[in-house]
C-alpha positions in Angstrom: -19.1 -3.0 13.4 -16.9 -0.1 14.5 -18.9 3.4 13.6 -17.9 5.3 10.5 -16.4 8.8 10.4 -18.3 11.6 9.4 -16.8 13.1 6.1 -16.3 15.8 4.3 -15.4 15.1 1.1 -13.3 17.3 -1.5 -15.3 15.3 -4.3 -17.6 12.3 -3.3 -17.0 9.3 -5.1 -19.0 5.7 -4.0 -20.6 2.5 -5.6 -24.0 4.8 -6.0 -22.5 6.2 -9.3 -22.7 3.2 -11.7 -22.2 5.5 -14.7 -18.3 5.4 -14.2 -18.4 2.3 -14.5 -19.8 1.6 -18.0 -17.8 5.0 -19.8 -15.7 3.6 -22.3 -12.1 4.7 -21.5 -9.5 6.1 -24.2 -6.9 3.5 -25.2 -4.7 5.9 -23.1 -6.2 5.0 -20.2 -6.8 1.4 -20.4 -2.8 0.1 -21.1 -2.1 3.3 -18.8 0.6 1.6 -16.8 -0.3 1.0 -12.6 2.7 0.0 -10.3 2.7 -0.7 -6.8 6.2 -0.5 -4.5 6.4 -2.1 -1.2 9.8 -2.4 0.7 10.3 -5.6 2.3 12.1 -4.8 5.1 14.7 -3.0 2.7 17.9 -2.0 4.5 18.0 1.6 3.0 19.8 4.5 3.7 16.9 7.0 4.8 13.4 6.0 4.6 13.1 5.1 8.2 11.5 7.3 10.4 13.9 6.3 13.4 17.1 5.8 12.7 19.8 3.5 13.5 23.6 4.3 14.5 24.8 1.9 11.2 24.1 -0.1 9.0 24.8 -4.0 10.7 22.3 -2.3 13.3 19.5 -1.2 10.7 20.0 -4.4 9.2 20.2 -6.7 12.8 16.7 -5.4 13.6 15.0 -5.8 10.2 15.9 -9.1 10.4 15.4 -9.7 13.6 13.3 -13.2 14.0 10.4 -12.2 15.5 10.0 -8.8 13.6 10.5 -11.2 10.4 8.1 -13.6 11.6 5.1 -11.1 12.4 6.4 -9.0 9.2 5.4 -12.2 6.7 2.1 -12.4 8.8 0.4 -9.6 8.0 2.3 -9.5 4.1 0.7 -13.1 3.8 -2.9 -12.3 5.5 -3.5 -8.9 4.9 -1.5 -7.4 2.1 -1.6 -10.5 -0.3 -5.3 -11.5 -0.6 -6.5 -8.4 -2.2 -4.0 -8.1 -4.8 -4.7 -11.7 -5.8 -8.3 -10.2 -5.7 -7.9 -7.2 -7.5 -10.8 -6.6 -10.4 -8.5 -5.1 -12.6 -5.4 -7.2 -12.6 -3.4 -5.2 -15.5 -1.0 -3.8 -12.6 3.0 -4.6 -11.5 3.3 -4.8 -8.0 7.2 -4.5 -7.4 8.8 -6.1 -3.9 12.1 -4.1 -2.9 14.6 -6.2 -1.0 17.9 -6.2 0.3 20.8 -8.5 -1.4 21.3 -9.4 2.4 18.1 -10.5 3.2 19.0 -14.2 4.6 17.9 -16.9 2.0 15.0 -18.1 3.9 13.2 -14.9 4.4 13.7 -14.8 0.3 12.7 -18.1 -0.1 9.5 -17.5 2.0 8.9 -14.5 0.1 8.9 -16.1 -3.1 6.9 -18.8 -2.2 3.8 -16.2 -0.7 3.7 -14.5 -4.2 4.1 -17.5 -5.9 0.3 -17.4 -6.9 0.7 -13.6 -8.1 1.9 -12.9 -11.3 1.9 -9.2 -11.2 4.8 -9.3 -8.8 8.4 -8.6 -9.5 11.2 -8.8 -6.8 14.3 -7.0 -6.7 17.0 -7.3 -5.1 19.4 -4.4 -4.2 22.8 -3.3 -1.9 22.0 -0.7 0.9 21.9 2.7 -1.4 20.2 6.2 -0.6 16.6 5.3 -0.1 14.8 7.5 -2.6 17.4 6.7 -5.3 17.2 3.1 -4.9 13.0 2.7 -4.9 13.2 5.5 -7.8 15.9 3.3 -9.9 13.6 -0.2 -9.3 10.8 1.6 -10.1 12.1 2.6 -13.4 13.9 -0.6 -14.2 9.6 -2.0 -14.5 8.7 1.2 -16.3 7.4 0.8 -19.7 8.0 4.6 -20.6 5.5 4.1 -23.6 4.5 7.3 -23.7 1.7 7.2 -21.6 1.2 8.7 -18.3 2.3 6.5 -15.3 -0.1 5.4 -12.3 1.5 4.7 -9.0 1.1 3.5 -5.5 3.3 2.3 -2.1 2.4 0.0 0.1 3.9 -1.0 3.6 4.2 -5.0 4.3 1.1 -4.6 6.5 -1.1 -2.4 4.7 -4.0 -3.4 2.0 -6.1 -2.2 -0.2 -10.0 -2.9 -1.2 -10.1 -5.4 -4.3 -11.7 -2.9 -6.6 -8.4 -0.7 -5.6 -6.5 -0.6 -9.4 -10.0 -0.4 -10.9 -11.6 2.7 -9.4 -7.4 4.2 -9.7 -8.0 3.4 -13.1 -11.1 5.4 -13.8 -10.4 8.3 -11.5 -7.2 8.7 -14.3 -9.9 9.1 -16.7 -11.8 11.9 -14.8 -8.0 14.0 -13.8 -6.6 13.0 -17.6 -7.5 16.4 -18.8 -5.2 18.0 -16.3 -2.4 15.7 -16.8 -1.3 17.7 -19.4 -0.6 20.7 -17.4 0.9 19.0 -14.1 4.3 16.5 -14.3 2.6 14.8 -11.1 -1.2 14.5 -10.0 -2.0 13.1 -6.6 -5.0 10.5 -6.4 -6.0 10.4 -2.9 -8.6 7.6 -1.6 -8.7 8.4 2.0 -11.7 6.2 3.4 -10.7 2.9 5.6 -9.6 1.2 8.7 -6.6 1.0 10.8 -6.1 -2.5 11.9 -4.2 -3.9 14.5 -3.4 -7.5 14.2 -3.4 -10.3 16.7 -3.8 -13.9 17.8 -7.3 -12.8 18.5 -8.4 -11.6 15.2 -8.5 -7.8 14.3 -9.2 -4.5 16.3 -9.5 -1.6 13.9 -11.0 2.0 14.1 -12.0 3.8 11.1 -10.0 6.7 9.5 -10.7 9.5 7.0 -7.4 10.7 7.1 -5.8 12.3 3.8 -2.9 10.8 2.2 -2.4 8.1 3.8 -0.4 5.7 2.1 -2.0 2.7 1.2 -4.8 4.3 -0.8 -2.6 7.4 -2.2 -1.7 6.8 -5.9 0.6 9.6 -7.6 0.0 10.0 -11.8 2.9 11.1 -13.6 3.4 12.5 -16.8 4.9 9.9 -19.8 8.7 11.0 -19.8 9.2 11.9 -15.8 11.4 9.8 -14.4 10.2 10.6 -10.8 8.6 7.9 -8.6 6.1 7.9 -5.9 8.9 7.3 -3.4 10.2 11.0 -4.2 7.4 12.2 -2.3 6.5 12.2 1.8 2.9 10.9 1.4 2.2 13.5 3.6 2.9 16.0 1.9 2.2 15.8 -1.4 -0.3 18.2 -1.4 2.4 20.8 -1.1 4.0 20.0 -4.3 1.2 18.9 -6.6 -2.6 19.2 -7.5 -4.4 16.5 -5.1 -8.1 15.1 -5.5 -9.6 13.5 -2.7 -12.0 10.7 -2.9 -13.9 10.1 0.3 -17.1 7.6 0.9 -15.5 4.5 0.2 -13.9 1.9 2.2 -10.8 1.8 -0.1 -7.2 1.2 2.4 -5.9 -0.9 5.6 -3.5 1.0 7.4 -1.8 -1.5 9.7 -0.8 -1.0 13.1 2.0 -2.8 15.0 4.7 -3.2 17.3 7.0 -2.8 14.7 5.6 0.2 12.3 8.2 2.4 12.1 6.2 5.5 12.9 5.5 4.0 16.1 8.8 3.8 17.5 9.0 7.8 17.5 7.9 9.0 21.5 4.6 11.0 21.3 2.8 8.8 18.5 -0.3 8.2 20.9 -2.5 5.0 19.3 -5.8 5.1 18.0 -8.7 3.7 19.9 -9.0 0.3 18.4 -12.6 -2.3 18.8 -12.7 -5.8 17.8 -14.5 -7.1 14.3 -17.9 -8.3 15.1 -19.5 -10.6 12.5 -20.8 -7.4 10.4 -17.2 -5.9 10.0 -15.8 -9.5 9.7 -18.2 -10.2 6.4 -17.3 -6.3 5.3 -13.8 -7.0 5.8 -13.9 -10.2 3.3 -15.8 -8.5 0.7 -14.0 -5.1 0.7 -10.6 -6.5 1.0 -10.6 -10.3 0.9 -9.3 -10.4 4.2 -10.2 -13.5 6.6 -9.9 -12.3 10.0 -9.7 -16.2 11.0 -6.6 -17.0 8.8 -4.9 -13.6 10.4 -5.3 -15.1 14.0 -4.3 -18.2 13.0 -1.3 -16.8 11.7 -0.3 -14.6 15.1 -1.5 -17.5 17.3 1.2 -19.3 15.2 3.7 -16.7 16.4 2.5 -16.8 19.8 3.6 -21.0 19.8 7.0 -20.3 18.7 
């Protein structure tokens, strides 16, 4: 098993502090409404770290075989079994495509979440990014006067199986200050980056704040703001943050084809191979099989 980071935490949160678990939660709390985003290769206007000189070639190399191909790997093997898996499964986890995405990428799409009832796919023309994921996300609001919880999530990210629970009684803990803030960041920052392949999964651990997958934003009943107004990085320049470390809570995926890794100077993380330790951690913590995820990228090696 790959070493773990030391840490520092803001505020230390862990499985050692049973308590939380058995506080009863206020009714606001409980039907407290928790939505995920993830945009499935969405051919936005923005939103893309590297940009393309139009739209036919923004949309030519989203959806681009092999990019689709490797895209629905790790959305099938590592983004999909933990939100089947979730222990609190009151959440709406929303799928933003394009109206252009060819028929049998939607078709396959439909067919993976098939088995998840808490998704909801829409559809939409190429529009200003931030407007777009900020319209969807309202069009699955409930707006029923209670405070909002949500959370983004790239096609190859993933988050533990306990993820929506423990979001759900860290609300309870910031509630008192949701009053006084429109927007409260809820940062779980302890996990892995994992590189997928044909040979399983190399992954280094990461303590880094903010990081997508396990950074949840809490907004106030009437705001109409979403968590795709925000850089995830910098969130804690426009809002009061709490950090939760100790952990294992996100997968941060790590590919040929992350955006952020087009850019020149993005220098890769030092990466080790599961052993059978991290393989059974990986499983409990996340539901991921490292066996079905090299089965699927050996399948993509065939082609």
């Amino acid at each position: 098993m790959v070493q773990r980071l030391s840490t520092a935490p803001i505020l230390l949160r862990g499985p050692g502090l049973p308590a939380m678990m058995s506080r009863k939660q206020p009714e606001a709390v409980t039907t407290m409404q928790t939505i995920g985003i993830c945009r499935f290769s969405y051919p936005g206007d923005g939103g893309f770290q590297v940009e393309h000189a139009s739209l036919k070639e923004r949309m030519d190399y989203l959806y681009a075989p092999a990019r689709m191909a490797e895209r629905f790997a790790t959305f099938e093997t590592m983004m999909l079994p933990p939100l089947k898996a979730q222990t609190d499964g009151d959440f709406t986890f929303l799928i933003v495509i394009g109206n252009s995405l060819p028929r049998p990428y939607r078709d396959r799409l439909e067919a993976a979440v098939a088995t998840l009832p808490q998704a909801v796919i829409k559809a939409y023309p190429p529009g200003p990014h931030r407007k777009v994921m900020q319209d969807a996300i309202n069009s699955v609001r409930r707006f029923d006067g209670n405070a909002c919880l949500q959370f983004r999530m790239d096609d190859d990210d993933a988050v533990a199986c306990t993820f929506v629970e423990r979001l759900r009684e860290t609300a309870l803990d910031v509630l008192p200050m949701a009053a006084k803030h429109r927007h409260i960041a809820i940062d779980f920052n302890q996990g892995f980056i994992a590189r997928p392949s044909a040979l399983g999964l190399e992954v280094a651990p990461t303590n880094t704040p903010y990081t997508t997958a396990g950074l949840a934003l809490m907004f106030q009943p009437d705001l109409r703001l979403s968590v795709m107004n925000f850089a995830h990085m910098k969130v804690g320049q426009k809002m009061p943050t709490v950090t939760f470390a100790g952990e294992d809570m996100l997968i941060r995926g790590h590919n040929d084809h992350n955006d952020s890794r087009q850019k020149p100077g993005i220098k890769s993380p030092r990466l080790t191979r599961l052993d059978a330790v991290g393989k059974a951690h990986f499983k409990a913590t996340y539901a991921i099989d490292e066996d079905a995820v090299a089965a699927a990228f050996a399948g993509l090696s065939c082609r």
